[in-house]
C-alpha positions as CSV (number, residue, x, y, z in Angstrom):
1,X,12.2,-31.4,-21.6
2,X,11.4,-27.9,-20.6
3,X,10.5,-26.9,-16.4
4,X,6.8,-25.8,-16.8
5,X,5.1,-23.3,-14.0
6,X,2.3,-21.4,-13.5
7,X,1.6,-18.0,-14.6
8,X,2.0,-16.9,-11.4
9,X,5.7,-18.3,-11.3
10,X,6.5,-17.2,-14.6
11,X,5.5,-13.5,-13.4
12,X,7.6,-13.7,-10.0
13,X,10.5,-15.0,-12.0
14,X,10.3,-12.1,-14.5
15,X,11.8,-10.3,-11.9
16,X,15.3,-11.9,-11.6
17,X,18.3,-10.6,-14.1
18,X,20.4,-12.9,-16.2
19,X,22.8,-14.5,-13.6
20,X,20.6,-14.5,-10.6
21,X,22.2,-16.1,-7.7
22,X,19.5,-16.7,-5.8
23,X,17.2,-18.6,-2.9
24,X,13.6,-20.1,-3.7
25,X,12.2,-20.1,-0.2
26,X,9.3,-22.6,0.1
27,X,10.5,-24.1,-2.7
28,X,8.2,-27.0,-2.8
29,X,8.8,-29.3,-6.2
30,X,11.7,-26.3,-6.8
31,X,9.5,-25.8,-10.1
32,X,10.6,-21.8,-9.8
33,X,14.3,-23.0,-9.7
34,X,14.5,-25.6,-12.3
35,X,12.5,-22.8,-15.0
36,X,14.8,-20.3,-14.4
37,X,18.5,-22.2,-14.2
38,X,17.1,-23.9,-17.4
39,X,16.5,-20.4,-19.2
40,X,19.7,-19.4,-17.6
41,X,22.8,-21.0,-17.2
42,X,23.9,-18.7,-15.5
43,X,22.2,-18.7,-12.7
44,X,22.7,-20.7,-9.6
45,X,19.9,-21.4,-6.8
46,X,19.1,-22.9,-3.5
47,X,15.8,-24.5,-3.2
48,X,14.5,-24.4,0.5
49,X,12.0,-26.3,1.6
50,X,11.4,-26.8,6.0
51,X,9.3,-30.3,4.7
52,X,10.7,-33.9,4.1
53,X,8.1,-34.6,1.4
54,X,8.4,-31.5,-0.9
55,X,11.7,-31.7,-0.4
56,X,12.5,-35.0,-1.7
57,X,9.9,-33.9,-4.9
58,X,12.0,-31.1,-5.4
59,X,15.6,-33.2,-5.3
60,X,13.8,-35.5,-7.8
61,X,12.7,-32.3,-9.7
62,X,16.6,-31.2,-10.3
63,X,17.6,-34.6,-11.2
64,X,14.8,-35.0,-13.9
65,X,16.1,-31.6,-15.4
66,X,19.6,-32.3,-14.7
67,X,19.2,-29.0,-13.2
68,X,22.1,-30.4,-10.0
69,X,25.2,-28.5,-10.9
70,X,23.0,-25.0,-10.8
71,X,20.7,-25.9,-7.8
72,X,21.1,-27.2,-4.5
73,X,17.9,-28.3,-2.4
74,X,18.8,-27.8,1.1
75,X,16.0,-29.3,3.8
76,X,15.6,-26.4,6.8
77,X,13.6,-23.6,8.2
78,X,13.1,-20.7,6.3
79,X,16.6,-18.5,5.6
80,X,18.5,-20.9,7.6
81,X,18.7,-22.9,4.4
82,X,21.5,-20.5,2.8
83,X,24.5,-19.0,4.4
84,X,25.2,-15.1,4.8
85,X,26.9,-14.3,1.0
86,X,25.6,-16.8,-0.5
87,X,22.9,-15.7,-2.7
88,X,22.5,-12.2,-3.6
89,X,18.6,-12.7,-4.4
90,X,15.6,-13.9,-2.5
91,X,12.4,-15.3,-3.6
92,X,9.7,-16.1,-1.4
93,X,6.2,-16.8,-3.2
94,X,3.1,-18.4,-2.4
95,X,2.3,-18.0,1.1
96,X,1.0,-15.8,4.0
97,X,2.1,-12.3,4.3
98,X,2.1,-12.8,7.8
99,X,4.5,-15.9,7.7
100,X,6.7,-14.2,5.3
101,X,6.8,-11.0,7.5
102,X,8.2,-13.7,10.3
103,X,10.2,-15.4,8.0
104,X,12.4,-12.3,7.1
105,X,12.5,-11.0,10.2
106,X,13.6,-14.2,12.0
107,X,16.0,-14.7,9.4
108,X,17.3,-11.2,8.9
109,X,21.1,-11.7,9.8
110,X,21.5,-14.1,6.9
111,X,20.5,-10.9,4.4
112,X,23.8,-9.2,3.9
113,X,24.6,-9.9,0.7
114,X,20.8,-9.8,-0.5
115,X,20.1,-7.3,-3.0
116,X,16.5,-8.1,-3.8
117,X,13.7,-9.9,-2.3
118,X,11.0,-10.9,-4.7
119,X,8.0,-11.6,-2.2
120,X,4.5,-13.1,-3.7
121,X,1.8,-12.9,-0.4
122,X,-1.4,-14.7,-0.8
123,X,-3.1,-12.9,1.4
124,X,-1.9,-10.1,3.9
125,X,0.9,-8.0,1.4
126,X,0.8,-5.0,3.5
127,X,2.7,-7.2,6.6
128,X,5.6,-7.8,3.7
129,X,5.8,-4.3,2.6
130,X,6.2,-2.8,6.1
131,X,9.2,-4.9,6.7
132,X,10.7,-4.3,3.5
133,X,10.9,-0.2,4.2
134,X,11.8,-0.5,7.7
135,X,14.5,-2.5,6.6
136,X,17.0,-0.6,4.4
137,X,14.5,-2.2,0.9
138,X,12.6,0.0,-1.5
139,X,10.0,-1.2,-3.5
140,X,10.7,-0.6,-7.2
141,X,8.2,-3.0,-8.9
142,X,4.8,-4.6,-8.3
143,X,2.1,-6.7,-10.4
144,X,-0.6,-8.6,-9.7
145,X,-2.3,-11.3,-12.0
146,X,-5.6,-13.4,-11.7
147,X,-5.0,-17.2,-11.8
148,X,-7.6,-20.2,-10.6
149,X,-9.9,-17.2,-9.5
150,X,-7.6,-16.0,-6.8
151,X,-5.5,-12.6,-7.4
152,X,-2.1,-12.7,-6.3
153,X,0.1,-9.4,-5.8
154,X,4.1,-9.7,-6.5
155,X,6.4,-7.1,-4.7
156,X,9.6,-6.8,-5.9
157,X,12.2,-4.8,-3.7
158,X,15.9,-4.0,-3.7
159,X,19.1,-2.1,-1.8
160,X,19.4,0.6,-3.6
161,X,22.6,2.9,-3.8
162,X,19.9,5.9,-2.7
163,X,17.7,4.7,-0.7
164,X,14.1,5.7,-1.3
165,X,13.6,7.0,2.1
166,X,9.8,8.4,1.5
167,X,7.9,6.9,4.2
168,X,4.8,4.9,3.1
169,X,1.5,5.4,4.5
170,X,-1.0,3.0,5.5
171,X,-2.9,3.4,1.8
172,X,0.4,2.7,0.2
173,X,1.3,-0.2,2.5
174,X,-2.3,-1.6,2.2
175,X,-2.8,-1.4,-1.9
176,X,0.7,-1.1,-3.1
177,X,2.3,2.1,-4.2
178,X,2.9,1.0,-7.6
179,X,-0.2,-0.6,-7.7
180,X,-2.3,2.1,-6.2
181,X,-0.7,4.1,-9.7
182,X,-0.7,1.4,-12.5
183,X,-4.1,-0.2,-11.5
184,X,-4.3,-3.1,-13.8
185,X,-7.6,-4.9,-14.2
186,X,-6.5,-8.0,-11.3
187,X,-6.2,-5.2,-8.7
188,X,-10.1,-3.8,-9.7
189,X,-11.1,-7.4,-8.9
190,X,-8.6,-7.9,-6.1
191,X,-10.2,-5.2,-4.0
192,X,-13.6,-5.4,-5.5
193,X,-13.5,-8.9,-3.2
194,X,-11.9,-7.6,-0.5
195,X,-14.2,-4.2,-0.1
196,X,-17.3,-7.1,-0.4
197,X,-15.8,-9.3,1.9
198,X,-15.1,-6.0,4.6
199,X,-18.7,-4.6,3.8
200,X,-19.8,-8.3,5.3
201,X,-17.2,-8.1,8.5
202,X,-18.6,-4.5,9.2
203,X,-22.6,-5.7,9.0
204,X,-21.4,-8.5,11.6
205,X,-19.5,-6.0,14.2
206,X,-22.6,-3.7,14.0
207,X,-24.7,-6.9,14.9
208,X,-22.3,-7.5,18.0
209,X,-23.5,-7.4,21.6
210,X,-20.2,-5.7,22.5
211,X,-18.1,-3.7,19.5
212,X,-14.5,-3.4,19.1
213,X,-15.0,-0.2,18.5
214,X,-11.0,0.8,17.3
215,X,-11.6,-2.1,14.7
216,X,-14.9,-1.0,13.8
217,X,-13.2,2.4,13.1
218,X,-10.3,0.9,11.6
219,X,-12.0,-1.5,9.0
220,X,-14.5,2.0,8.4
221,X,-11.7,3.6,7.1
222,X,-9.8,0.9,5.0
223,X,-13.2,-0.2,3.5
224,X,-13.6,3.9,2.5
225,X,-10.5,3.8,0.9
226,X,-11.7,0.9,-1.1
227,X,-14.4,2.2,-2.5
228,X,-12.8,5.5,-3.4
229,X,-10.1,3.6,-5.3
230,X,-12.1,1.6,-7.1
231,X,-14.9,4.4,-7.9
232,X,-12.1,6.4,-9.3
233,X,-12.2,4.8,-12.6
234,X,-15.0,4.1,-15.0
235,X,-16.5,0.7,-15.4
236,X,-15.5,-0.3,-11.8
237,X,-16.3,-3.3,-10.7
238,X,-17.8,-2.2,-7.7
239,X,-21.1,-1.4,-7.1
């Protein structure tokens, strides 16, 4: 029986190398785990997961694969799940950029041996890129894809012997700098709905009785840069 996942899944695990020894935080069912240890062998994983429920679904999960000798599902709190040197990977997918931001930095101590982080945001990526440069990480890869409607970026970042010191700025942070380059069709769509979306919060601050007028300004600019990166190639989706 082979570990099926989501195209999603499938793309954030394109990112590991053959002999990954890594942690799956938020594991949930540890779908992610089981489809890689079972193309693998040689990779090992601990599945995290801070709830009793998807954590007894994920124990089940291994057991069904007979996936137990590669992964170990661990019930705790974001990185407290794994010990400093024990995984030199770390995959976090499928939640806020905000809440990965917090679980990172709350959890930073335990990254010592981590070479990569492989970070999937739903919402709010730019949080998760600003701690990955102010904290010794360079982002090498990123891709986005468009599954059940929703557009979902992956940000792939490692230690490297050179550090990429170039600081980003607040275009890079907010769109990606790979992204911002490669522009695949998802990221047209992804900020087509997102310079819609801020077009709508701008109409409602004019509206206000009493405007924020720093986040008028601020949501002014980033909508700006929205439209000039999407107007910069032909057959935009914006209009």
């Amino acid at each position: 029986m082979k570990a099926k996942i989501s195209k999603r899944l499938k793309l954030v695990a394109s990112f590991l190398s053959t002999g990954a020894k890594f942690a799956d935080i938020g594991s949930d069912h540890a779908y992610l785990p089981c489809y890689v240890c079972q193309k693998d062998p040689t990779a090992t994983a601990v599945a995290g997961e801070v709830n009793v429920g998807p954590f007894q679904r994920a124990i089940e999960t291994v057991k069904a694969y007979g996936l137990e000798q590669q992964i170990d599902v661990r019930l705790g709190n974001g990185l407290e799940v794994f010990e400093a040197e024990e995984v030199n990977q770390l995959v976090i997918a499928g939640m806020g950029g905000s809440l990965i931001h917090d679980i990172l930095e709350s959890g930073k101590t335990k990254l010592t041996s981590v070479e990569q982080i492989i970070a999937q945001p739903n919402v709010d990526a730019r949080a998760v890129r600003k701690w990955m440069i102010h904290h010794g990480f360079t982002i090498t890869d990123e891709d986005i894809i468009e599954e059940n409607r929703h557009c979902y970026e992956i940000i792939n970042a490692k230690r490297l012997d050179t550090p990429d010191n170039k600081q980003l700025d607040e275009k890079d942070l907010l769109f990606g700098p790979i992204l911002l380059r490669s522009k695949p069709p998802a990221f047209y769509k992804k900020w087509n709905e997102e310079a819609r979306k801020l077009e709508y919060v701008l109409q409602q601050l004019k509206q206000a009785k009493q405007v924020d007028q720093k986040k008028y300004e601020q949501f002014t600019k980033e909508w700006r840069w929205m439209k000039e990166v999407l107007s910069n190639e032909a057959g935009t989706y914006y209009s």
